[in-house]
Chimera marker file (.cmm) of the C-alpha trace (Angstrom):
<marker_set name="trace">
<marker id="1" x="103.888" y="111.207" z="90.360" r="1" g="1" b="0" radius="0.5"/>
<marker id="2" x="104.277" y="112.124" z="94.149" r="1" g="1" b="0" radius="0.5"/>
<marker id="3" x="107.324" y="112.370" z="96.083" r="1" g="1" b="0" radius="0.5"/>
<marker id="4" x="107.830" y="108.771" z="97.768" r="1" g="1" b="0" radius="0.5"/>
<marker id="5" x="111.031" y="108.800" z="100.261" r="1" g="1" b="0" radius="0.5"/>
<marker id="6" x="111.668" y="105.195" z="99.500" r="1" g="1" b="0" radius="0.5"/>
<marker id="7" x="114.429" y="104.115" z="97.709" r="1" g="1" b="0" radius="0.5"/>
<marker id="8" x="113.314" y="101.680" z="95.066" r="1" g="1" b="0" radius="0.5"/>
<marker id="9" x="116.830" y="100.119" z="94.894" r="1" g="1" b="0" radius="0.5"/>
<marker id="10" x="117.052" y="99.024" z="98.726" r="1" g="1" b="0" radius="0.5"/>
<marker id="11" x="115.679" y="95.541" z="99.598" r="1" g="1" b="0" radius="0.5"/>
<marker id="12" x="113.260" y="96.317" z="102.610" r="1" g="1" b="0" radius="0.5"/>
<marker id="13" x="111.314" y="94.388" z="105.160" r="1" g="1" b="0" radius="0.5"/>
<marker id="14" x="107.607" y="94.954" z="106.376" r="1" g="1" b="0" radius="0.5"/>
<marker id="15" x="104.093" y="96.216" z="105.293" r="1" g="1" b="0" radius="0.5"/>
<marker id="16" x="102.487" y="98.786" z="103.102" r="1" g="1" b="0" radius="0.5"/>
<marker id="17" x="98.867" y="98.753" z="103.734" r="1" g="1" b="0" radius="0.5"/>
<marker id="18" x="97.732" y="101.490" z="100.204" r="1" g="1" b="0" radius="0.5"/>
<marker id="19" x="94.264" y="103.215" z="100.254" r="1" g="1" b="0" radius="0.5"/>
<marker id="20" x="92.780" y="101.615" z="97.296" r="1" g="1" b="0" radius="0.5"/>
<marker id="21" x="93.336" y="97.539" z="98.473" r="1" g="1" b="0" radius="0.5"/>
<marker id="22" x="91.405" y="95.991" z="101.061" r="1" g="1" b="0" radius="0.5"/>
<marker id="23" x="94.790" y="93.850" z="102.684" r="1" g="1" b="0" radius="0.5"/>
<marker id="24" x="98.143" y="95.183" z="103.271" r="1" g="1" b="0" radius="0.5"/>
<marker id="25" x="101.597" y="93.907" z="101.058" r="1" g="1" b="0" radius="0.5"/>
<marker id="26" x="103.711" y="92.400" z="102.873" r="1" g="1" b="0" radius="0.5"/>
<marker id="27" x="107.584" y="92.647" z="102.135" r="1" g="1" b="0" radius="0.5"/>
<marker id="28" x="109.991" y="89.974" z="103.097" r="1" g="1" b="0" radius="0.5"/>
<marker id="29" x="113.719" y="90.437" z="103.755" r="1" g="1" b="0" radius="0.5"/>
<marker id="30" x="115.166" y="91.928" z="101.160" r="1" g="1" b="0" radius="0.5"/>
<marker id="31" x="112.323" y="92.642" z="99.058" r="1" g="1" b="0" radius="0.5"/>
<marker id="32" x="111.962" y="95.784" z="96.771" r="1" g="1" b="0" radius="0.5"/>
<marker id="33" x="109.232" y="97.558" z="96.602" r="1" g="1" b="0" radius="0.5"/>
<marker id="34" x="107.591" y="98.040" z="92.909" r="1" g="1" b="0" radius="0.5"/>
<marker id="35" x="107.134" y="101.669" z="92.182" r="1" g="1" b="0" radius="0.5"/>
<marker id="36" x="104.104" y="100.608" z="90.166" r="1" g="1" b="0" radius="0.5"/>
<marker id="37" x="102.535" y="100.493" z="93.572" r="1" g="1" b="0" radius="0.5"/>
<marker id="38" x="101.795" y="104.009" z="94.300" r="1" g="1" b="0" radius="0.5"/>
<marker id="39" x="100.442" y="104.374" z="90.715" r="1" g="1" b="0" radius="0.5"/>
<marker id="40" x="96.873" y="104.986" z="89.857" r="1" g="1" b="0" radius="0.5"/>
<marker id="41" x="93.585" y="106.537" z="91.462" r="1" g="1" b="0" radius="0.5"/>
<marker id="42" x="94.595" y="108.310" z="94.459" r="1" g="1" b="0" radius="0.5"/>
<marker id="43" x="96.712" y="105.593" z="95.869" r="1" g="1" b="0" radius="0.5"/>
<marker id="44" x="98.412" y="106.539" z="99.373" r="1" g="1" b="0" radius="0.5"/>
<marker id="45" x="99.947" y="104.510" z="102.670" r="1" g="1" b="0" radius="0.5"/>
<marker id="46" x="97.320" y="104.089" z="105.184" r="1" g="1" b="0" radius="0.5"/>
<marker id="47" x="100.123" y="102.149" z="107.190" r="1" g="1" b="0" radius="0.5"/>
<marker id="48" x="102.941" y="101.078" z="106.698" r="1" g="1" b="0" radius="0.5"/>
<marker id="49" x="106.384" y="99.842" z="108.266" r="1" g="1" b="0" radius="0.5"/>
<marker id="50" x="109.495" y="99.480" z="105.984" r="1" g="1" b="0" radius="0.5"/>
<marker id="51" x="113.124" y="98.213" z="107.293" r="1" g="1" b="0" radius="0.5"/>
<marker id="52" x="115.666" y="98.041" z="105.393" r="1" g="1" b="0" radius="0.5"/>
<marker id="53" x="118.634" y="95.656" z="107.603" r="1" g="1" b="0" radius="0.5"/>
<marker id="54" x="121.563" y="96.941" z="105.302" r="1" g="1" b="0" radius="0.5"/>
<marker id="55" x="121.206" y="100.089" z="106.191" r="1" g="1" b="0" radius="0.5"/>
<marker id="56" x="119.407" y="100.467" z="109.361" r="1" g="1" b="0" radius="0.5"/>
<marker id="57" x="116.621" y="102.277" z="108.229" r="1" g="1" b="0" radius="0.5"/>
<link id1="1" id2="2" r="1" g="1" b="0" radius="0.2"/>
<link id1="2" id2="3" r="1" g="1" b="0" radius="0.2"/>
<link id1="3" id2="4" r="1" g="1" b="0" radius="0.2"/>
<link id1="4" id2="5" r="1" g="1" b="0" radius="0.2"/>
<link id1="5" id2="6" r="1" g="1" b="0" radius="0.2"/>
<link id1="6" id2="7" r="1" g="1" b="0" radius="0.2"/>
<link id1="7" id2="8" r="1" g="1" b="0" radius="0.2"/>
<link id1="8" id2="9" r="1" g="1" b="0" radius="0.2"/>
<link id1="9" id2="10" r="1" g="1" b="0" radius="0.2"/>
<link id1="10" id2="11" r="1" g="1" b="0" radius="0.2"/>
<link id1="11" id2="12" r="1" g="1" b="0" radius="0.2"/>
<link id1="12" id2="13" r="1" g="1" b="0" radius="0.2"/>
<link id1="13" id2="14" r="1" g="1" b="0" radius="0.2"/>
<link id1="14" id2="15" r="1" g="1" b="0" radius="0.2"/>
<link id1="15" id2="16" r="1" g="1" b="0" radius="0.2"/>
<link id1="16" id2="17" r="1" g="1" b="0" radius="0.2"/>
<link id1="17" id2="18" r="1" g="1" b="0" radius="0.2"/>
<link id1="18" id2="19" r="1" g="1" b="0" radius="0.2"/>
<link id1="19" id2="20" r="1" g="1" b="0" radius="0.2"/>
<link id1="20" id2="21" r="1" g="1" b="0" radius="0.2"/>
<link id1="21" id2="22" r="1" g="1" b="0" radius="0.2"/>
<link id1="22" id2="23" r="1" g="1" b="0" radius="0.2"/>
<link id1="23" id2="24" r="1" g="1" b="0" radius="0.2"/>
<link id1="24" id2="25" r="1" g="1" b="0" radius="0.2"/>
<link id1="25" id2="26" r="1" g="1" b="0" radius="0.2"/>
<link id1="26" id2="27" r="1" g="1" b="0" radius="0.2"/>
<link id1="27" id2="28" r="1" g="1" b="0" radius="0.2"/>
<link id1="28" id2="29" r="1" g="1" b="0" radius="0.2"/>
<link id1="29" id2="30" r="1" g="1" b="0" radius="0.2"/>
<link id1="30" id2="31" r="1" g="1" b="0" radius="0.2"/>
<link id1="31" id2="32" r="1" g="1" b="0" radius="0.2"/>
<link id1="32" id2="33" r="1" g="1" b="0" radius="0.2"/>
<link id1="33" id2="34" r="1" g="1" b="0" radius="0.2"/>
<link id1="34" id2="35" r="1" g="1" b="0" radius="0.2"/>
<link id1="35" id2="36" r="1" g="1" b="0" radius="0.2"/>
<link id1="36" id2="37" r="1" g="1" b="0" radius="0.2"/>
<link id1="37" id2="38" r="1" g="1" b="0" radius="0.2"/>
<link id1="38" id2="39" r="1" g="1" b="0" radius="0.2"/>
<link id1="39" id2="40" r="1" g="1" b="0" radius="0.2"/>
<link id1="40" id2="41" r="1" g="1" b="0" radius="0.2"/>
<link id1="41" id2="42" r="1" g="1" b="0" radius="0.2"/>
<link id1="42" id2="43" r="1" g="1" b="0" radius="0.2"/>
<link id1="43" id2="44" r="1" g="1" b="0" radius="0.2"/>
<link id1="44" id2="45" r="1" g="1" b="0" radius="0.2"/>
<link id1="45" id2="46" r="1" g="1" b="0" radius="0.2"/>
<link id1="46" id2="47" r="1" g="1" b="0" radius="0.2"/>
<link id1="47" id2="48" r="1" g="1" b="0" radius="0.2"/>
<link id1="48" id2="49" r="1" g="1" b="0" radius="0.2"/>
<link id1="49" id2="50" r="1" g="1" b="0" radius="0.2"/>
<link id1="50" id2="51" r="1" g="1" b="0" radius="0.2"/>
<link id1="51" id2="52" r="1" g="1" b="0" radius="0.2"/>
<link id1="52" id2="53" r="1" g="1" b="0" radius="0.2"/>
<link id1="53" id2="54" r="1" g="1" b="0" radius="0.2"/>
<link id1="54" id2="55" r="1" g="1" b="0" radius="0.2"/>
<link id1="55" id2="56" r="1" g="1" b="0" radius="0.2"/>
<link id1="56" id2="57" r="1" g="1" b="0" radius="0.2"/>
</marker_set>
């Protein structure tokens, strides 16, 4: 597995749009992020903005 900077215990807000889907996800407020995500066949962020309110980030 690669190294992701997200922390899969914060609840974030935004969009991760991955290589291998045709739409981004989109992430409410405080919705985590499934590691499962980044698994498979070459799987990377095209785009992607992540805030997380608790922390600022």
């Amino acid at each position: 597995m690669m190294d992701i900077n997200i922390d899969f215990n914060q609840p974030y807000e935004g969009y991760l749009w991955m290589s291998n889907e045709n739409h981004p996800q989109v992430f409410h407020p405080e919705s985590l992020i499934d590691r499962q995500l980044f698994e498979g066949h070459n799987p990377f962020v095209a785009e992607g903005y992540l805030f997380n309110h608790e922390k600022g980030i």
